[in-house]
N, C-alpha and C positions, 0 to 999 in steps of 0.2 A: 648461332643464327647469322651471325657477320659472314663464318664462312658461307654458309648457304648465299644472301646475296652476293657477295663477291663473286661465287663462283655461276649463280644466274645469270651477273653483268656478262663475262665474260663471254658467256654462250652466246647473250645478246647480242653482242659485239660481233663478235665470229660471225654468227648468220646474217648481220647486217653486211658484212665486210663482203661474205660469197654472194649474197644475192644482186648487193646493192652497188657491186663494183668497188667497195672502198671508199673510193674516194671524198672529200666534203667541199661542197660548194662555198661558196665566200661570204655565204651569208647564212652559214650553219648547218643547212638542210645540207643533206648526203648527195655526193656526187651521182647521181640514178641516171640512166641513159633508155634512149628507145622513147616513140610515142604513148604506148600505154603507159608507162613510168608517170611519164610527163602527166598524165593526163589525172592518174592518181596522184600524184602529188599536187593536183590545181585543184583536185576534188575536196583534199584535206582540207578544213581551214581553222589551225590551230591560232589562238586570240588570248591575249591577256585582260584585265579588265584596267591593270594598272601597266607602268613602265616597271614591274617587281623587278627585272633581270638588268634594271639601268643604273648609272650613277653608283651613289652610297647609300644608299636609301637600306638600313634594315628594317628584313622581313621574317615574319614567321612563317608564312605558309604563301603559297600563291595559290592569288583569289579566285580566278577560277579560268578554265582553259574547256572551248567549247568546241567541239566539231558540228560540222555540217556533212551528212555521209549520205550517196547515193546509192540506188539499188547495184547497177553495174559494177562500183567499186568501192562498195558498204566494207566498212572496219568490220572486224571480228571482236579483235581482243586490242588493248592498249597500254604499253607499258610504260613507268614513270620512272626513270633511275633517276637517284642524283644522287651527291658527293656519299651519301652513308646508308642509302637504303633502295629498293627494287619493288617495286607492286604492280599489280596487273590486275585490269578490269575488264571484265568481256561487257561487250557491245551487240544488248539487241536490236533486230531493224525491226522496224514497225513496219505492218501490212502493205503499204505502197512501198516500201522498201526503203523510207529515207528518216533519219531521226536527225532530231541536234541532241546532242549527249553535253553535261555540262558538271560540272564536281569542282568543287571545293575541297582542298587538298593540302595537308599538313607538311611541308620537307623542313628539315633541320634548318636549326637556324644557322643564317654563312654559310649555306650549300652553295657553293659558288657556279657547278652547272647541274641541268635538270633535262635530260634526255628525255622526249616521246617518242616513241617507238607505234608508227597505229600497222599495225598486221589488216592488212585487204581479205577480203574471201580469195582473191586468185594468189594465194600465198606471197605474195608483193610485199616488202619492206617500205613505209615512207619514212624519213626519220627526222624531227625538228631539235635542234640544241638549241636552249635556250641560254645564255652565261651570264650569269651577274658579277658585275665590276667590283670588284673591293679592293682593289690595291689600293684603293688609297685611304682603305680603312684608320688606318694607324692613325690618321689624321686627327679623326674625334678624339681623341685623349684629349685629357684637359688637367692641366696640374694642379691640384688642389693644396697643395704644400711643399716645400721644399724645391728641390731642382730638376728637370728631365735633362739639361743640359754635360749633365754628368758623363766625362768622357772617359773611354778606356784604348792607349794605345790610339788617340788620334793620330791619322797621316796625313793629312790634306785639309785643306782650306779656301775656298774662294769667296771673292764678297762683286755684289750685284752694284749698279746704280745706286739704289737706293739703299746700301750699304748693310742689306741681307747677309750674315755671312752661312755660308753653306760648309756643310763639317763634315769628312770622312772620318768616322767614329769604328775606327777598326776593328776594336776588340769585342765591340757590339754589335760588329756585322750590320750599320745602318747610317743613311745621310741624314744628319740634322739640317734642317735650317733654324736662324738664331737672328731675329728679328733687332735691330735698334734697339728698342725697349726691353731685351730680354726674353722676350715668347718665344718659345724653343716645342717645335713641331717635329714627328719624323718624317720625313721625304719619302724615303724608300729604306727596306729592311726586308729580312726574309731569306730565301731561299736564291734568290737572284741579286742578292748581298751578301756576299763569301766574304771577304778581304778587300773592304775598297781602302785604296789609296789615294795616288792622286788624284784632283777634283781640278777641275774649270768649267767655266759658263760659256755656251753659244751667245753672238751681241743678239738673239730672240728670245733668248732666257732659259733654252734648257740647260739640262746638267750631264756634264758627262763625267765621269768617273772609271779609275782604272781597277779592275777584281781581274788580278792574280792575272791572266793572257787574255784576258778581253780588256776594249775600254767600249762603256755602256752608256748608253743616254736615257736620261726620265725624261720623259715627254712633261706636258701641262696635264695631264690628267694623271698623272703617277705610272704611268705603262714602262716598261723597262726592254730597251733593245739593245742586243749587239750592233755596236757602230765597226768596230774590226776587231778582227783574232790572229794571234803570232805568240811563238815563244819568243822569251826572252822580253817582255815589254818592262820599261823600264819607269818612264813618265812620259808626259804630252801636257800640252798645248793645244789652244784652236785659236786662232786669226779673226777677225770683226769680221772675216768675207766666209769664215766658215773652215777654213782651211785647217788639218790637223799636221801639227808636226808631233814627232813621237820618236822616242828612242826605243831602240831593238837592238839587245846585245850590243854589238860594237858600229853599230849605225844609226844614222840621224833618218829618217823616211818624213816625206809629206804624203796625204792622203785628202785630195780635194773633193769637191762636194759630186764631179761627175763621177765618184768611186778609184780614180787615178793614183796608183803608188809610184812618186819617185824619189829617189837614193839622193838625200842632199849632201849627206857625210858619209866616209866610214868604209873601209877597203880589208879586205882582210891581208892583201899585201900592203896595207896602207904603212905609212911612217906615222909614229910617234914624237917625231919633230915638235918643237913648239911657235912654229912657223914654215905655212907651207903653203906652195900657189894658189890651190885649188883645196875646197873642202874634201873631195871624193878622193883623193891622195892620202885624207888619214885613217888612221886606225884609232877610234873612241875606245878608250880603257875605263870600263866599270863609270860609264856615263849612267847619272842619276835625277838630273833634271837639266831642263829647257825651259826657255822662252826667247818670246820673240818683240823685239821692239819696232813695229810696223813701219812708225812715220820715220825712222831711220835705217830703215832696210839693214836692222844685224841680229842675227843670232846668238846667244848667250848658251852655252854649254857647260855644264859642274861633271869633272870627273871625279872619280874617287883614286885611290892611292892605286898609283903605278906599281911598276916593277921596285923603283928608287923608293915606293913609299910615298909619295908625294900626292897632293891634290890641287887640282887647280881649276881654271874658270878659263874656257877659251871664247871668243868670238869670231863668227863668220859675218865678215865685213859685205855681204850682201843675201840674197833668198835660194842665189842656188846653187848649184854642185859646184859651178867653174867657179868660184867668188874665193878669195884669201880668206884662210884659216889663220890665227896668231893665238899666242898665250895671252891673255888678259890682266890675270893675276895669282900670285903662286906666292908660298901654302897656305892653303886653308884647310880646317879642322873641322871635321864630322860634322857640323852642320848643314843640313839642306837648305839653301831658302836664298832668289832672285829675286829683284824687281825693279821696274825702269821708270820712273815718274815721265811727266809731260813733258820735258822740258830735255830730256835726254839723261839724266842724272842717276848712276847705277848702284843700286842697294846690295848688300850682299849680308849672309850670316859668316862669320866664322867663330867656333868652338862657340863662346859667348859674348863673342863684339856683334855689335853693327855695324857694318863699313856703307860710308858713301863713297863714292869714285877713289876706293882704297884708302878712305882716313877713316879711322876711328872714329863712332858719334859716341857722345855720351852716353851710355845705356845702365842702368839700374840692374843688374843679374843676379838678383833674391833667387836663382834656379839651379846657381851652379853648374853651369855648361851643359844645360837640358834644354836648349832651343832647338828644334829639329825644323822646322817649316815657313818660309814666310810669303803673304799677299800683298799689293799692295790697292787699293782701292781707288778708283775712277777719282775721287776727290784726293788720294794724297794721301789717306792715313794708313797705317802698314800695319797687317796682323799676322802676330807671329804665336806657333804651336812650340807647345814648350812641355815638360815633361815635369814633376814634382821629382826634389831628389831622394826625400826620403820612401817615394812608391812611384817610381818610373812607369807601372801601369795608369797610375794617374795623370789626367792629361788636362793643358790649361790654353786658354788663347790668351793672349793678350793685346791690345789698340795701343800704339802709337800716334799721340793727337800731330798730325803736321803742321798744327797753328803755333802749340806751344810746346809740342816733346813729352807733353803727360803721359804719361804709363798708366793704363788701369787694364785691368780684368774683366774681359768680358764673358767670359765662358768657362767652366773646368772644375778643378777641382778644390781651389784656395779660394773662392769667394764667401763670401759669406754667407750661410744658408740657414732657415729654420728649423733645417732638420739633417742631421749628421753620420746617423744611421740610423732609419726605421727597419723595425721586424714587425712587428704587428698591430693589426687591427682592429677595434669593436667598435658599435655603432650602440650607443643609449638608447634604451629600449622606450623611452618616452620624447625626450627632446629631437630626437636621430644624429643630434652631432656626433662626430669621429671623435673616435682616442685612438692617439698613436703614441706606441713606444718605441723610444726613439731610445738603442740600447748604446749608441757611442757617445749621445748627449749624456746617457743616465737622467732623461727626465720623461714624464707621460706629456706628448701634447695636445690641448683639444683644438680641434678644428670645428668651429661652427659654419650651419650652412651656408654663410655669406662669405664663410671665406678666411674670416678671422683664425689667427693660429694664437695662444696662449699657452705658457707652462702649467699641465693642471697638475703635477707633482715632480717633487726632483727640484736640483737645480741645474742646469748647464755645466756640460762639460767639470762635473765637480760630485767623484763617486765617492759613497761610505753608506752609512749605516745609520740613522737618527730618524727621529721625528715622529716616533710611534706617541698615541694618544693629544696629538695636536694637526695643527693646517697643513694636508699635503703639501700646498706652497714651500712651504720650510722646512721640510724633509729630506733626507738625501736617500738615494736610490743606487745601484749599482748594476747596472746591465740590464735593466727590465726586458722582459721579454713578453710572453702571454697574458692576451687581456680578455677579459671574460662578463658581463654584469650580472644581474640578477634582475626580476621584478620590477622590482624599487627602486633601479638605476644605481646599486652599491657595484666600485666596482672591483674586481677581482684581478691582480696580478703576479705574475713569477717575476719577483726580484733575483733574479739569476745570483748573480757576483755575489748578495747576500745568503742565497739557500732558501730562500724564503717567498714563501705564499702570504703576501702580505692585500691589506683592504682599503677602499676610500669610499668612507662614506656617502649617500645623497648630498649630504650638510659638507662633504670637503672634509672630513676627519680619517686620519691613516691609521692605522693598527697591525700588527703582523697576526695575522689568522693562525701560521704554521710554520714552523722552525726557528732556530738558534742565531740565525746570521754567520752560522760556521756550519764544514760539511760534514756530514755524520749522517751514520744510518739508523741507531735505535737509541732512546735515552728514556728512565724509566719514568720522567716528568715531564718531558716534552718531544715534539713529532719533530724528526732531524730529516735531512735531505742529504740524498749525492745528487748528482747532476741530473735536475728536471727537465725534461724533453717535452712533454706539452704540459697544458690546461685548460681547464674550461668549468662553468656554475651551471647549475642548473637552474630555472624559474625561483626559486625555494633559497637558492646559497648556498646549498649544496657545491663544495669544490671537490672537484675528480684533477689527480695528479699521479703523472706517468714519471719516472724515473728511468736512467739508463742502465740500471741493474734490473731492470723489468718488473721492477713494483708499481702495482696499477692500487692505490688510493682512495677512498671518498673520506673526504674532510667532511663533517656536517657542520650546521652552524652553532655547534657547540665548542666547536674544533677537538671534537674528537674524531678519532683516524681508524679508520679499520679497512682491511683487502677489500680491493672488487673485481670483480673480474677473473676467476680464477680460471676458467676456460678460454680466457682470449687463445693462446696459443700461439705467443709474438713476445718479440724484445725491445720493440720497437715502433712504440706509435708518435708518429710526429707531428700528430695533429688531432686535436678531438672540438667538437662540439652539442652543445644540444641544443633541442627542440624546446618549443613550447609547452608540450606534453610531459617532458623531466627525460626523454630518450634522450642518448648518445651516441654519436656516429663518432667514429674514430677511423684515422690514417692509416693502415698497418703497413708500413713502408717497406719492413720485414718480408712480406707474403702477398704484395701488390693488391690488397683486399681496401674497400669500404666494409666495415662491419657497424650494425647495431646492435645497443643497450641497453635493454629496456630498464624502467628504474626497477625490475624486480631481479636485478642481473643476468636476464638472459641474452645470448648473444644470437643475432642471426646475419648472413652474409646479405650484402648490398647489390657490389660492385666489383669487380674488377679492374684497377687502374694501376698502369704500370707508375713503380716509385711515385705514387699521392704524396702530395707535400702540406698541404692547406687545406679548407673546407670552410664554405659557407652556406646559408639558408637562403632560397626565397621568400619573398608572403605568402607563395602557394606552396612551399613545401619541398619543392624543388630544389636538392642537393648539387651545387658545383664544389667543383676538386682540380686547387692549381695541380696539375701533374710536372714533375719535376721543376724546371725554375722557366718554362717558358711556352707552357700551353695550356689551356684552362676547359676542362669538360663539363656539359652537364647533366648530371642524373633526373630521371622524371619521378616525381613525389612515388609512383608504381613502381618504378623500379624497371620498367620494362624498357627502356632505350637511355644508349651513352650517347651523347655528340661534342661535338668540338667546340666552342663557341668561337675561343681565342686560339692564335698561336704566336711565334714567334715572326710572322710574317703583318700581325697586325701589332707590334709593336711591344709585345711581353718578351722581359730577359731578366733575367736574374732576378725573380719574383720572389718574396718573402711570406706573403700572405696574400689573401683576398679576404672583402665582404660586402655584401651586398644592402642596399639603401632601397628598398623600390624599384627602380626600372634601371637603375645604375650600379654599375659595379666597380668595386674599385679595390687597386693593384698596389701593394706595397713591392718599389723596386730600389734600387741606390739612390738615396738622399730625394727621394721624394715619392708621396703619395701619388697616383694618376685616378680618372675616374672616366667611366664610357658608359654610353646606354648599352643595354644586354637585351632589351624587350622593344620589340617595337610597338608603336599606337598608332 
């Protein structure tokens, strides 16, 4: 059926494009020519009842869209495309020949455009696009535990006035910003977030950032443009007047606000000199960052190792090409990171020092020569990107107080956090608070709705095997992984590291439901495990457990074990949950299937999702499925339509689970819970 409307869009498209010339006007409607056009297109008059296609406002359906159609150039038929689906409703006229036609109309939720197409009786195309804004979707997340600040492979860094710092999070393909207080938002991510690197602020507050031969600006409303394109970009700079300096290959370029490129440095017959009259005289070898210190008209340049090997820091002693070039200061060691304070006073990295005006400051380097980036703040305090040594995709900021020289943590990966590594999710079937297992802490933690995080079993960072028949609190746990309840609010987990299906009662009491606490596959006293790949209970307590030898399980609550499932037809389910009813939906990651289970074990097909990873319920019944680790679908209780909800452009990566609360849904991702409205009211 997908193929089907795709391949109607496209016809759509095509006839619009021969009839209608093509082209689209500035304010969505199709570029149409000639006075009949015109006059059809005055006669249309497409209406919303809300602003549905404005701002961030979701919506599920748009409320309704009305025509007013005359005899002369009466609609026939009307089409509705948008982001995932095509429909068509013919239009009759009423005996004077004029109606108002008016519908209510369901399109996926986050269809971000919604095409009408009204077809005339004189075979005339009018065409209206409507586009609703979500870029800046990503924004509603809301961290409900642990940290969003979690950086992979940071490159860049810049800090506002009000000492915002803005983060190019590379490995996550998105710009944080990172509030004073720690509120950690995303800017921009997505598809028009490849590789950002370096990062600076316009003195109006945008953001520009450099991705891979572009550098792009976020507007105030999250919108994302190309500001310039070139190979070889290397880093930049922008000036309080707006002015961009930027390194290209082996030249220094400015690019001012009238669009004007000129060559400040950088010759390919140039010299390599470390003193020379004029800047355009030189040849920049493996130049990697710039800035410019305004109120002393000089330029600051890092290259990287020469021909000799060498690295050094040159300055151009004024703004343009004629001005003397000099060496500044020579070697410096793989770090990146300038900055000029008020007063003229020049900061530098190397390997793991801080230098002011070439001395040494005292610096604390817990990182082991993993500082890669530094900013320095309109008030004086300097923040530097730094790398973890023992996971150099780990990435940290850290603030230099310039009152007193304090070193703290702002951002990354060594702070301190209450949650270490979450995998999964469930939601108490009476209270609604969250249980999260947190499998690098080795403990379950709950999260109440106000926010509160507590240990409700395990201890921190402190794995083994105890505590059966007393207080989860004082129990030790070992990689938990899947959490599941029942009824009664008892609740159900895979103790990984132990092998075991173990329980916590309503009352806080632990017990192992199913296995040894060692791996094994049959024992003629008790149910052993190899490596459990999902779980889940049913209403009853019933525990259903998949195995990566392809043993599919029902535990009852006797803990006795027998087959189920013998027609799955898979090796590989990596997700299961049920229903209210005692069904089972399962991941089959094997065969890109949703399948159900009835409790009388029959199985029937759902869905279709490529690599399902996770699965959660609505109140209505309504099945979503994280697909892979960074886009979230949802199936309709009938079974009759998939849509998109989430992706990775609304701020989902490296997803571990979902589940759903009501009108919220919430993402387990690195060292923190997230949670967004899914439904609109």
């Amino acid at each position: 059926m997908k193929h089907y409307y795709y391949l109607l869009f496209l016809l759509l498209l095509s006839w619009t494009l021969i009839h209608c010339g093509g082209g689209g006007g500035g304010d969505g409607s199709s570029g149409v020519s000639g006075s009949q056009d015109r006059a059809s297109q005055e006669r249309l008059d497409i209406t919303t009842l809300q602003d549905s296609f404005e701002g961030d406002t979701l919506i599920e359906e748009i409320p309704k869209i009305s025509f007013n159609v005359s005899a002369s150039n009466g609609l026939k038929r009307v089409f509705f495309i948008s982001d995932h689906d095509t429909h068509e409703i013919d239009i009759p006229l009423s005996s004077q020949g004029e109606t108002t036609f008016s519908h209510i109309f369901s399109f996926p939720l986050l269809a971000h455009t919604v095409t009408v197409i009204a077809d005339d009786l004189k075979g005339k195309r009018i065409q209206k696009v409507f586009t609703k804004n979500v870029s800046s979707h990503a924004r509603q997340w809301k961290i409900v535990s642990g940290r969003m600040d979690y950086l992979l492979s940071a490159s860049g860094v810049a800090v506002d006035a009000q000492e915002n710092m803005y983060v190019s999070d590379t490995g996550h393909h998105r710009i944080l910003k990172i509030t004073p207080s720690g509120e950690t938002t995303v800017v921009a991510s997505g598809t028009e977030v490849v590789e950002p690197t370096d990062i600076d602020l316009t003195s109006d507050g945008k953001i520009l950032f450099l991705d891979g031969n572009k550098i792009k600006r976020i507007d105030g409303s999250g919108q994302i443009s190309t500001v310039l394109e070139g190979n070889f970009l290397r880093a930049f700079t922008v000036t309080s007047s707006g002015e961009l300096y930027f390194l290209q290959d082996i030249y220094l370029k400015k690019f001012d606000a009238s669009g004007n490129h000129t060559t400040i440095a950088g010759n390919t017959m140039g010299s390599v000199a470390d003193s020379l009259s004029a800047a355009i005289n030189v040849k920049l070898v493996n130049s990697r960052e710039v800035i410019v210190d305004e109120a002393r008209s000089k330029i600051y340049i890092q290259e990287g190792p020469s021909l000799s090997g060498q690295e050094k820091i040159r300055v151009i002693d004024g703004l343009s090409s004629d001005r003397p070039i000099r060496k500044w200061y020579e070697p410096i060691t793989a770090s990146v990171g300038m900055a000029v304070d008020s007063v003229g006073d020049f900061y530098f990295l190397s390997g793991s020092k801080l230098l002011k005006n070439g001395s040494e400051i005292s610096f604390d380097d817990r990182y082991n020569n993993l500082i890669k980036r530094m900013v320095m703040s309109q008030t004086g305090n300097i923040y530097i990107v730094g790398y973890e040594t023992s996971s150099p995709a780990n990435a940290f900021i850290l603030k230099i107080n310039k009152d007193d020289g304090r070193i703290s943590e702002v951002a990354g990966s060594m702070r301190d956090a209450s949650l270490n590594g979450p995998r999964h999710i469930a939601i108490h079937p009476q209270n609604r608070d969250l249980y999260v297992s947190d499998s690098e802490g080795h403990t379950i933690n709950k999260i109440t709705s106000s926010g509160q995080v507590e240990i409700y079993a395990g201890s921190k960072n402190n794995a083994a095997y105890s505590g059966d028949e007393g207080s989860a609190t004082q129990a030790r746990l070992n990689s938990p992984t899947n959490l599941a309840f029942d009824k009664n609010g008892h609740l159900y987990f895979v103790d990984s590291g132990n092998y075991s299906i173990r329980k916590i009662t309503s009352g806080g009491l632990i017990t192992t439901l199913a296995g040894t606490g060692s791996m094994g596959f049959s024992d003629p006293s008790k149910i052993r495990f190899l490596n459990i790949l999902s779980m889940t209970a049913d209403p009853e307590g019933n525990v259903f457990v998949f195995e990566s030898n392809g043993r599919f399980r029902r535990i009852n609550i006797k803990a006795q074990a027998q087959d189920f499932g013998s027609n799955l037809q898979t090796n590989y389910i990596i997700d299961m949950i049920s229903d209210g009813d005692g069904n089972i939906y399962i991941a089959d990651r094997e065969n890109n299937r949703i399948k159900k289970i009835t409790a009388a074990g029959s199985i029937t097909p759902v869905a279709e999702i490529n690599q399902p990873k996770a699965l959660a319920l609505d109140d209505q019944g309504n099945l979503f499925v994280l697909q892979g680790s960074d886009q979230i679908q949802r199936i309709s209780k009938d079974n009759q339509s998939v849509v998109t909800v989430f992706t990775s452009s609304d701020g989902i990566f490296e997803a571990t689970d979902i589940a759903i609360r009501g009108s919220s849904l919430f993402v387990v991702q690195p060292r923190a819970v997230l949670e967004n409205h899914i439904i609109s009211k």
